[in-house]
N, C-alpha and C positions, 0 to 999 in steps of 0.2 A: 665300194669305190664311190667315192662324191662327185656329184653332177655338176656341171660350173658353166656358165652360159651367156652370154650377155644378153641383157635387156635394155635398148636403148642407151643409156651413156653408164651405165652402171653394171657390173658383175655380181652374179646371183650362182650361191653356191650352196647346193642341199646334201644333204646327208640322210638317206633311209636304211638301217638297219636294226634286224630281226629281234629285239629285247629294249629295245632304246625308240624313245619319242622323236619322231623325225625335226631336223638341224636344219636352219638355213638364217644368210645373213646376207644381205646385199653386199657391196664394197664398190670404192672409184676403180681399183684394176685389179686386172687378174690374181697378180702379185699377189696381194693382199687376201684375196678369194683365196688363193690353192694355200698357203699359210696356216689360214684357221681352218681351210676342211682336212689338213694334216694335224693338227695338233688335235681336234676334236677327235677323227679317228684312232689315234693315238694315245689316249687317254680312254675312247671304247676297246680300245685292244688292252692296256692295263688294267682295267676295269675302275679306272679309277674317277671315269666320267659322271660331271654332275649337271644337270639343264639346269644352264643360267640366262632361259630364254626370256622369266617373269623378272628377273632382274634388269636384263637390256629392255624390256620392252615398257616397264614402267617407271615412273616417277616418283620420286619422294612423296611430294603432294598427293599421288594418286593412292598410296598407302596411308597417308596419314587421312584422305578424306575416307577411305575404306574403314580405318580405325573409327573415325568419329560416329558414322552409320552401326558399325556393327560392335564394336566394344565397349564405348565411352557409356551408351544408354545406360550400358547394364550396372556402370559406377555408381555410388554414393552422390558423387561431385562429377556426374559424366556432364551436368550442362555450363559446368565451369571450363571442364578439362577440352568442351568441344570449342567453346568462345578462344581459347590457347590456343588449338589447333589452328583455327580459322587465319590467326595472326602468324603462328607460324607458314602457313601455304602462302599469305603477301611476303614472303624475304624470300630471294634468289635460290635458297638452296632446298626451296621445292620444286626447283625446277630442273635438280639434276636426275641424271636415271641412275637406280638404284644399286646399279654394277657400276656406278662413276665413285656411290661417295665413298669417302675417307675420312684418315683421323685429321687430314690437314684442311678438308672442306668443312670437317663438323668444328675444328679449331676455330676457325676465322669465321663462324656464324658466334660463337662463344662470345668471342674477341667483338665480334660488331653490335652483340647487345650491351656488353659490358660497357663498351663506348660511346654506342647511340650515333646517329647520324642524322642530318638534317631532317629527317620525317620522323624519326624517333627519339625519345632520351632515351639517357644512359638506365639501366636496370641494376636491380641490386643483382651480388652473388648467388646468394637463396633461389634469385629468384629464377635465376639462368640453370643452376643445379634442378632446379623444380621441371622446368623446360628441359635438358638432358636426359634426366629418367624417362621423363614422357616419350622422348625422340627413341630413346634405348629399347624401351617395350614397344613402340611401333614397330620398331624393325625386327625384336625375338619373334612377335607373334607373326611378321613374316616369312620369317624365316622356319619359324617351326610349323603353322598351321597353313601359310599362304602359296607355299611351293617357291618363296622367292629364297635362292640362294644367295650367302656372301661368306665367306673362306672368314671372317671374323667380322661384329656388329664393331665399325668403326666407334661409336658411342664409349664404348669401352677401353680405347686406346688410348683418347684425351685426358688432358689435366683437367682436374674440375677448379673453379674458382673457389674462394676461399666464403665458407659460410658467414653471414651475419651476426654480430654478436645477438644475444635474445632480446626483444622492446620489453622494458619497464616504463611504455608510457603511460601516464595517468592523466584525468585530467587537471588542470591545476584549477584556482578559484576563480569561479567565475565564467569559464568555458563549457561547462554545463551551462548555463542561463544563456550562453550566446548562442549557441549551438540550439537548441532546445529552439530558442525565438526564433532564428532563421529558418526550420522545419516546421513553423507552424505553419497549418494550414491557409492559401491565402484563398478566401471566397471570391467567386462570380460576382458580375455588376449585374443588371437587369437588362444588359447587352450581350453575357456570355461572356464577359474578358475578367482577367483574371487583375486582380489591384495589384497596384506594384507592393512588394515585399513580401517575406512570406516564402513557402513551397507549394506549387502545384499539386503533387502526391500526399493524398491524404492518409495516407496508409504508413508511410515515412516515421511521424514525430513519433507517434506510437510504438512503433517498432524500435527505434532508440531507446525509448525508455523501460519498457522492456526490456531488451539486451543490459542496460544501469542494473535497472532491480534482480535480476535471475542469472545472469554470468551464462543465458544461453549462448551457443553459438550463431550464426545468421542463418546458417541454412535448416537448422535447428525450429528457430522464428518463424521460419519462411515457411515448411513444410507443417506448422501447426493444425491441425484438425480441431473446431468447437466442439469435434464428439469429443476429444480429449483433454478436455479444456475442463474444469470444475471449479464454479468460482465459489463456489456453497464452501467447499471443503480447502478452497485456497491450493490448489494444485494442477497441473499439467502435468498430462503422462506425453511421454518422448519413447516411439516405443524402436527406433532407427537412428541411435544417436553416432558418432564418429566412431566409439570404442566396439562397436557393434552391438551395447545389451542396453537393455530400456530402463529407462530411469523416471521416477517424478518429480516435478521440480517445484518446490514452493514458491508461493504465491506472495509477494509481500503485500499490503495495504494500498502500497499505490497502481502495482503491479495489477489486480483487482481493477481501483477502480479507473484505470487508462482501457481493460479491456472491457469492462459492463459498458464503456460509452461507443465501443467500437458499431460500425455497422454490420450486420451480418450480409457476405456473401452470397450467392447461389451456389458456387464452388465449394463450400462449404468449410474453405479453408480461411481462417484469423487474417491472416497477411496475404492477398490474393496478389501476388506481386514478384517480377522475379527476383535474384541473386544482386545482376548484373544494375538493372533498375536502380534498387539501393542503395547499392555502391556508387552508384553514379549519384544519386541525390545527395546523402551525405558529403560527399567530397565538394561537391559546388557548396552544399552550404557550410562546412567549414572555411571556403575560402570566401564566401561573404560575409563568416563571422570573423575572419581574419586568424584564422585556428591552424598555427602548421604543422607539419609529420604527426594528423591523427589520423590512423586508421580505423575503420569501424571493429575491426576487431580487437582494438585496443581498447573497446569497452568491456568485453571479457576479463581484462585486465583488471579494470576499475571496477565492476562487482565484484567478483574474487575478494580483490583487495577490502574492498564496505564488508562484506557478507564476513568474511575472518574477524572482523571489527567486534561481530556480535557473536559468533558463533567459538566458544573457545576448543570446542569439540576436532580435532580434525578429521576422524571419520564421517562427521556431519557435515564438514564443509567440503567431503570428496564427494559425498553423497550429495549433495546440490549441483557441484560444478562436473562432476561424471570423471576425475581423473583416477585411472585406477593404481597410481602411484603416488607417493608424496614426491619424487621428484619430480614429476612432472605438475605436480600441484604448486611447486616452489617458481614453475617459470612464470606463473597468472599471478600470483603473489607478490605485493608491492609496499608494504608498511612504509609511510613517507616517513625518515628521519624524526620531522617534526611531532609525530603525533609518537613516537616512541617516548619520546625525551619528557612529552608531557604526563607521559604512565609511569616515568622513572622518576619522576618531581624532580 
């Protein structure tokens, strides 16, 4: 029999029985109290009772920041996947509890990125689907490992938006040489300040140009080791690449000599620097080379595309760029019109 009692202006109603985690829920009246200590005993009498006490009692946010601490680390991409998280806990519907959400609460977070609203632009499709899986497995692994119950992962009930067509962009003439000046390094005066033009991050131009010559990826770049690095032999071993198996990647001539000028670390890593950093530098200095819809990953793109140029092999060119399909090899792949037409005279 459930206990029910009031406490000061509110009704407090427990549940202890013999096989089951003991039940209790405050409420404004009684009413409400004697309701759910009925339906709860009634569901232990069918035996069909499940504790959805970690769902009332926490938050979206408080799951998703649980995920970033305890899953995300152990990712490829967990310090990307946490910096998403972080953005996701500033919009409203981290702030619901976990037995509130739905398919119509996860809808209208869809619908508001899609939109964008005065603190935010609009987002692409991709990139909201990217954001939904995430949200999707924070809630399985709640639900499966965390004791938080839901009668179904809302995530799963929504319409997804419609995906991106694939970028074939490249650079066109001349946006290498803009791009390229704008990340040059800009030196100290004899006061500490930095000259106007130029970039701050010395660590930056290099790393573009790299990314040109090797069709690595960035985090690829980023996670480089000089123990792995041979410039003798013109190669880089990747031994943690995205498909999971390690590859080496050649070295071209210039590739060489942008790294023999680099400084060495104490860190011991090539590009001591992070993801997020990067990304941030490139984009400012695209928009003060006046450069639009480039992404840094669209240099992938553009080596790919160079590197097919010289290599007619195409097992040699999966073996450079690490795709272990040719279709997936044909989404990096970009022959400009132009230069076909001049091989076809």
């Amino acid at each position: 029999m459930a206990g029910i009692w009031k406490r000061g202006k509110y009704w407090r109603a427990e549940i202890r029985r013999v096989g089951y985690p003991p039940q209790w829920r405050t409420f404004d009246t009684k009413a409400e109290a004697d309701a759910w200590a009925r339906r709860i005993e009634s569901e232990m009498d069918r035996g069909i009772f499940v504790d959805r006490t970690e769902a009332e009692r926490n938050t979206f946010g408080d799951l998703l920041r649980r995920y970033a601490k305890e899953v995300s680390p152990l990712k490829k991409g967990g310090a990307d996947e946490i910096l998403r998280i972080r953005k996701v806990c500033r919009d409203p519907i981290a702030q619901y509890k976990v037995a509130a959400l739905s398919g119509k609460i996860l809808s209208e977070y869809r619908d508001r990125r899609l939109k964008g609203d005065a603190k935010h632009r609009p987002v692409t499709g991709s990139t909201v689907n990217r954001e939904l899986t995430l949200l999707g497995h924070v809630l399985n692994v709640a639900r499966r490992e965390w004791g938080v119950h839901m009668d179904v992962n809302p995530v799963s009930v929504i319409r997804r938006p419609r995906e991106n067509r694939a970028r074939t962009r490249r650079l066109s003439p001349g946006e290498e040489q803009r791009i390229l000046a704008e990340l040059a390094y800009s030196p100290r005066d004899h006061h500490g300040r930095f000259a106007n033009g130029g970039c701050r991050n010395e660590w930056a131009l290099p790393a573009v140009i790299v990314a040109i010559e090797t069709a690595m990826r960035r985090g690829e770049i980023l996670a480089l080791l000089w123990d792995d690095v041979f410039l003798d032999q013109r190669f880089a071993r990747l031994h943690d690449t995205k498909n999971g198996e390690a590859r080496d990647v050649p070295l071209s001539s210039r590739a060489v000599e942008t790294l023999q000028r680099l400084p060495r670390d104490a860190s011991g890593r090539v590009f001591p620097i992070t993801g997020e950093a990067l990304k941030r530098v490139f984009t400012r200095a695209c928009k003060r080379a006046s450069i639009e819809d480039l992404h840094f990953h669209d240099l992938r793109h553009e080596a790919t595309s160079r590197i097919a140029e010289r290599l007619d092999n195409i097992l040699e060119l999966s073996s450079v760029t690490g795709h272990k399909s040719v279709q997936m090899l044909k989404r990096y792949y970009h022959p400009r019109a132009t230069d076909i037409a001049l091989k076809l005279g």
